[in-house]
C-alpha positions, 0 to 999 in steps of 0.5 A: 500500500505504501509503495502505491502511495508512494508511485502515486505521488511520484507520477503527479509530481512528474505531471505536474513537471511537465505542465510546468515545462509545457507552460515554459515552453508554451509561453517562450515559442511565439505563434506564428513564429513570424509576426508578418501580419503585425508587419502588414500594418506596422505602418498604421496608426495604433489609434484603437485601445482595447483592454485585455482584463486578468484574474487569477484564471480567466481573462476577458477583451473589452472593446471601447463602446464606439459606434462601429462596435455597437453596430457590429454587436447589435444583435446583442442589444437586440437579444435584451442587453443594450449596448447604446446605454447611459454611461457604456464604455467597454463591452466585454468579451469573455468565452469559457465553459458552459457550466463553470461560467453560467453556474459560478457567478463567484466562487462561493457558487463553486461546486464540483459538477462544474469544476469536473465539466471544466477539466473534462469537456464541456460546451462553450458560451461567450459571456458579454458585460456593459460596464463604465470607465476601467481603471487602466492603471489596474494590474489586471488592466492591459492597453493594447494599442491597434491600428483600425485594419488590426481592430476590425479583424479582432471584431471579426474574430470575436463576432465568428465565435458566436455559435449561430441558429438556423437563421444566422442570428446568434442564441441567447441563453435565457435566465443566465446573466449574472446582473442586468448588465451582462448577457450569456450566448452559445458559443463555438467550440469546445471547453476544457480547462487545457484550451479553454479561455486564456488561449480563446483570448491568445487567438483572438488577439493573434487573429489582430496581428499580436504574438503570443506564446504557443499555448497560454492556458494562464492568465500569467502565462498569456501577459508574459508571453505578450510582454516578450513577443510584442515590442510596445 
């Protein structure tokens, strides 16, 4: 029994090494290797901000509330949340797993249903916020500066993540907010906690011309690999 005991810890010591290694090397190798779409727009003027938002595991994109925004996310007003409200100036985007971002608004939601959902494999959803003025002084605030072909190719990106319905129009999930200034919508692709929402995060910021680091499933790992693939 000891020695089982004893095996048991040696081999999660040795997994635990090699996602240890695999995060090092995840966030060391950029993706693309070559920054050639960061090139294609080198000489634009980085006149569009947006914020890339941290918490210890989940990380979210906030695009200013301009027009050009607000018209490509309208469907969003029309599903019941309206962006072109009093005192808008971020809309945030975050994609995750179904159970764990709809069930657990807080930490004191946590149960083990969704905890397993999210390490094994569960649906996606995108999750939408309004929300006011963002301090950017935040450690946990990110300014990203984007030329205007780098920003509309992050909205198309972001907008091609929203699972459709048979009419092309985005589906809501009902009775699935957090607040009256958030929205919850079905999203493409898969969810586990390996390629979940911080590598969401990396290709969107990728599909805008960024580098980040080959796989970044930490909100820690992806800003480093931000800091050292991408000059200011």
């Amino acid at each position: 029994m000891i020695k089982l005991v004893r095996r048991a810890i040696v081999g999660l010591c040795l997994v635990a090494i090699l996602l240890v290694l695999l995060m090092g090397l995840g966030t060391l190798v950029p993706r693309p290797l070559f920054d050639s779409t960061r090139a294609e727009a080198s000489g634009s003027d980085k006149n569009r901000t947006i914020l890339v938002l941290s918490n210890p595991i989940h990380t979210d994109i906030a695009l200013p509330a301009d027009p050009d925004v607000l018209e490509t996310f309208s469907f969003v007003s029309d599903a019941g949340l309206s962006l072109d409200y009093q005192g808008v100036f971020w809309v945030v985007f975050g994609w995750g797993g179904r159970s764990f971002y709809v069930e657990t608004p807080t930490w004191g939601h946590l149960r083990p249903g969704p905890v397993i959902d999210a390490l094994t494999w569960d649906r996606s959803v995108m999750h939408v916020r309004r929300t006011g003025p963002i301090a950017v002084e935040l450690e946990s605030v990110r300014e990203v500066h984007l030329s205007e072909i780098e920003f509309e190719r992050l909205l198309d990106h972001i907008r091609s993540s929203f699972e459709l319905d048979g009419d092309g129009g985005p589906i809501p999930i009902p009775n699935a907010a957090y607040d009256a200034h958030d929205f919850f919508f079905s999203a493409k692709g898969g969810f586990n906690a390996l390629l979940g929402c911080n590598t969401w995060t990396a290709r969107a910021l990728r599909s805008a011309g960024l580098q980040t680091g080959t796989w970044t499933p930490l909100p820690m790992t992806l800003n480093w690999s931000l800091d050292l693939h991408n000059h200011p």
